[in-house]
C-alpha positions in Angstrom: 163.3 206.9 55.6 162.2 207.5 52.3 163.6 205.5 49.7 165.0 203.0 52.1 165.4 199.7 51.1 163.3 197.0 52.4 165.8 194.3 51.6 168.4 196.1 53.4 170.4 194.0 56.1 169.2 195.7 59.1 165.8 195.9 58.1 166.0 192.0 57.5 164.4 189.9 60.6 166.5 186.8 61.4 163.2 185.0 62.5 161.0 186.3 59.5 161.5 183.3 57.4 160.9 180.7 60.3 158.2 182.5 61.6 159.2 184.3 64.4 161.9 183.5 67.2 160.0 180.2 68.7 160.2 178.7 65.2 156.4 178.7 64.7 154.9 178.1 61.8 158.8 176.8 60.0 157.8 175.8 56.3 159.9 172.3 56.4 162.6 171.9 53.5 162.9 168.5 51.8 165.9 167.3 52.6 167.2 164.2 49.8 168.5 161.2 51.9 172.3 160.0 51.2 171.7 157.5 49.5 170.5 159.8 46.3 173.7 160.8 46.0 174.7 157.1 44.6 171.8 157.2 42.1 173.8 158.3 39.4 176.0 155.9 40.0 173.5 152.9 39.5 171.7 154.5 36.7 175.7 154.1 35.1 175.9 150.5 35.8 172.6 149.8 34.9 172.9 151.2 31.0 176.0 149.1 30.9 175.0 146.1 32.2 171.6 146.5 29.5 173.9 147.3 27.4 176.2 144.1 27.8 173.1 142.0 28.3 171.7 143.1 24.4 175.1 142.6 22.8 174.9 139.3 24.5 171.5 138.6 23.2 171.7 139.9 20.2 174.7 138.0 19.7 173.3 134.5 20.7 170.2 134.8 19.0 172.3 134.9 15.8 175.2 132.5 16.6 175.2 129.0 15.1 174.0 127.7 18.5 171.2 129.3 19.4 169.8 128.4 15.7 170.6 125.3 15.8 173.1 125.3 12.2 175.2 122.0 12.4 172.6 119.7 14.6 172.7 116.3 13.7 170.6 114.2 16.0 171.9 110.2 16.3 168.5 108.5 14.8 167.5 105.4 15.3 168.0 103.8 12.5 171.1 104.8 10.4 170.0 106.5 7.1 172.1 107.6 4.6 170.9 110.5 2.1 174.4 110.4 0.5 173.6 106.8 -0.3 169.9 107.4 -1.1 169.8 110.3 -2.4 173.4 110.6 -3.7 174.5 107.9 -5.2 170.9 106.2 -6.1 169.4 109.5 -6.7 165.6 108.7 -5.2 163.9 112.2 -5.5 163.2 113.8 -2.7 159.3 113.4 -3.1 159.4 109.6 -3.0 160.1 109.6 0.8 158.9 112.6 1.7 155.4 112.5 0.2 153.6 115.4 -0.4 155.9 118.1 0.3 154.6 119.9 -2.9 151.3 120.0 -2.0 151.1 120.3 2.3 151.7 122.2 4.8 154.3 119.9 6.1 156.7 117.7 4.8 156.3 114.4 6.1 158.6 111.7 7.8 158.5 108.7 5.9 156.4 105.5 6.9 157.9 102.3 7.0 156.0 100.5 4.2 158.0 103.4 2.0 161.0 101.6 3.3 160.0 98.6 2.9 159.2 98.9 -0.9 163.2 98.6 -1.3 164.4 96.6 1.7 161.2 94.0 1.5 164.2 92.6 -0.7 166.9 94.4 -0.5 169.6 93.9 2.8 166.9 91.7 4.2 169.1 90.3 7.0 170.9 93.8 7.9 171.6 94.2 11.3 171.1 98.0 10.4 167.5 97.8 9.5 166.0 95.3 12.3 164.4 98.3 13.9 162.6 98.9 10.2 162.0 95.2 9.6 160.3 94.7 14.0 158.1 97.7 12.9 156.6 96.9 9.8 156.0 93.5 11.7 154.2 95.4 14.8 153.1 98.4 13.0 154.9 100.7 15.6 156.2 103.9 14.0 159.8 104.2 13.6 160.9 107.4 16.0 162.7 109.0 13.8 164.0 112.6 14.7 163.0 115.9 13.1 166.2 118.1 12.2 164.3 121.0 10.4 162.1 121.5 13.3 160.7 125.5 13.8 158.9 126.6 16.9 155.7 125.8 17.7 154.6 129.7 16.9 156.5 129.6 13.5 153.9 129.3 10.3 155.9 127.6 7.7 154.4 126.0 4.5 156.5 123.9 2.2 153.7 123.5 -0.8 154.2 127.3 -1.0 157.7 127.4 -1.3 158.1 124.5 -3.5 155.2 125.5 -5.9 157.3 129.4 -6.4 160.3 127.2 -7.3 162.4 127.6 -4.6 164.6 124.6 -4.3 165.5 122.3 -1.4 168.8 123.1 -1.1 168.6 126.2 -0.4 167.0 125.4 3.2 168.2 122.2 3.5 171.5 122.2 2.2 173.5 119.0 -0.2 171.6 116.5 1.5 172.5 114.2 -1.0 176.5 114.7 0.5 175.5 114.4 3.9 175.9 110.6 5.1 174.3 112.0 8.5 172.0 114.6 7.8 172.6 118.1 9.5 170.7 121.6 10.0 172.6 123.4 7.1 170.9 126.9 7.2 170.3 129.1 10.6 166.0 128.9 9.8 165.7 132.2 12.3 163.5 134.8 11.0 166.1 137.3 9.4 168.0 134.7 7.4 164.2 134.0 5.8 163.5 137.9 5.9 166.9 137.9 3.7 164.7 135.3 0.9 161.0 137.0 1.7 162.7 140.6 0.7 165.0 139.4 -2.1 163.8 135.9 -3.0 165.3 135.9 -6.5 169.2 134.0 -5.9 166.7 131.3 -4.8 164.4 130.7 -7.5 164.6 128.0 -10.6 162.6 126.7 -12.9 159.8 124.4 -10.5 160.8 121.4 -12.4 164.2 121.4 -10.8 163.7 122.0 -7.2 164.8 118.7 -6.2 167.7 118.4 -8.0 170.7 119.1 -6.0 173.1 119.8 -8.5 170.6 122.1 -10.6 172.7 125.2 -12.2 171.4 127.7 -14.1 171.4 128.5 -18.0 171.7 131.8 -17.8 172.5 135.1 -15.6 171.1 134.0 -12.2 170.2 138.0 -11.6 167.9 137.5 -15.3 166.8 134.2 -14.9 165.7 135.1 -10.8 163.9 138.1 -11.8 161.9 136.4 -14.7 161.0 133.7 -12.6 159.7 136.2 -9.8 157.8 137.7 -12.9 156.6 134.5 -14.1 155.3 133.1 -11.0 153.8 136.3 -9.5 155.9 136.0 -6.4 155.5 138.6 -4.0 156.8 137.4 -0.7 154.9 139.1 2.8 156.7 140.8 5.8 154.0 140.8 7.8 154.1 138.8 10.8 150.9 137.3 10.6 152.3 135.3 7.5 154.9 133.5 9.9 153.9 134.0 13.3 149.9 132.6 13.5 
């Protein structure tokens, strides 16, 4: 009939779409296995447990722990900068020689202690380990505190010849009868100096003294400095990270 429908139900043939009544030539249907279903369901679990384990991360990375603020190793010999430091006022730069102009600040050598205890408390029990090793010319083991990773870049002549003082990365030492990791040292508290480095400047004649305060409006006197001594701290890594 004219005009009839070929879609019509009568004219449809029940075997057409599996190609004929013997199922020959059936066009197989993917069929998704059960355990699809639960996909959804892991892909939930799995956002919140990456979730949890970044909060965790993030928040361990920046905790007092996990930088090391607060650690005060027991050294072998007991040395204290509140003493030294404090109340006899030795500059920084006569035990640690050098720090203005190397890479690294150094350890002190026993003939620096001996200079002062070659006569002074000759018979303390504390120093025998000082005394045995200028004798034998073994080093004292002393223990580094301030000590970055190995793939950190970090040079102290550069820091101390743009006038930033020790305190600000080491903390009163001069107070501290045992001496302690003041400052977290990770990479976004130095970010926080690199990007705004002026509340750390003074003048480069005072940045050993410990109780240094400035003259005048920190903000005027931070931003003349900067001027003054061309600073123009990097971000890139490859300053840091060699």
């Amino acid at each position: 009939m004219k005009g009839e429908s070929r879609l019509a139900p009568e004219n449809f043939d029940q075997n057409q779409d599996r190609g004929g009544a013997d199922g020959a030539g059936t066009t197989d249907k993917f069929v998704f296995p059960r355990w699809v279903n639960r996909l959804r369901e892991l892909t939930a679990v799995l956002a919140a447990g990456g979730l949890l384990y970044a909060v965790v991360l993030i928040t361990g990375v920046f905790s007092p722990q996990m930088s090391a603020m607060g650690y005060a190793p027991e050294q072998p010999v007991p040395y204290s900068h509140a003493l030294h430091a404090g109340e006899l006022g030795i500059d920084c730069r006569y035990c640690h020689l050098g720090v203005e102009t190397t890479a690294k600040a150094t350890i002190p050598a026993t003939a620096t202690c001996m200079n002062c205890h070659a006569s002074v408390r000759t018979q303390s029990e504390k120093l025998e380990l000082v005394r045995q090793s200028a004798q034998t010319g073994e080093p004292i083991p002393w223990i580094r505190i301030h000590d970055l990773p190995d793939f950190v870049y970090f040079n102290h002549a550069g820091h101390i010849q743009s006038g930033v003082g020790c305190v600000s990365c080491h903390g009163q030492v001069d107070r501290m009868e045992v001496v302690e990791q003041a400052k977290p040292l990770t990479m976004g508290w130095c970010l926080e100096c690199h990007r705004n480095p002026e509340p750390n400047l003074r003048p480069k004649e005072f940045v050993t003294d410990m109780h240094w305060v400035p003259n005048e409006d920190p903000t005027v006197l931070g931003a003349r400095l900067r001027a003054e001594y061309e600073i123009n701290p990097s971000e890139d890594c490859a300053t840091c990270h060699r």
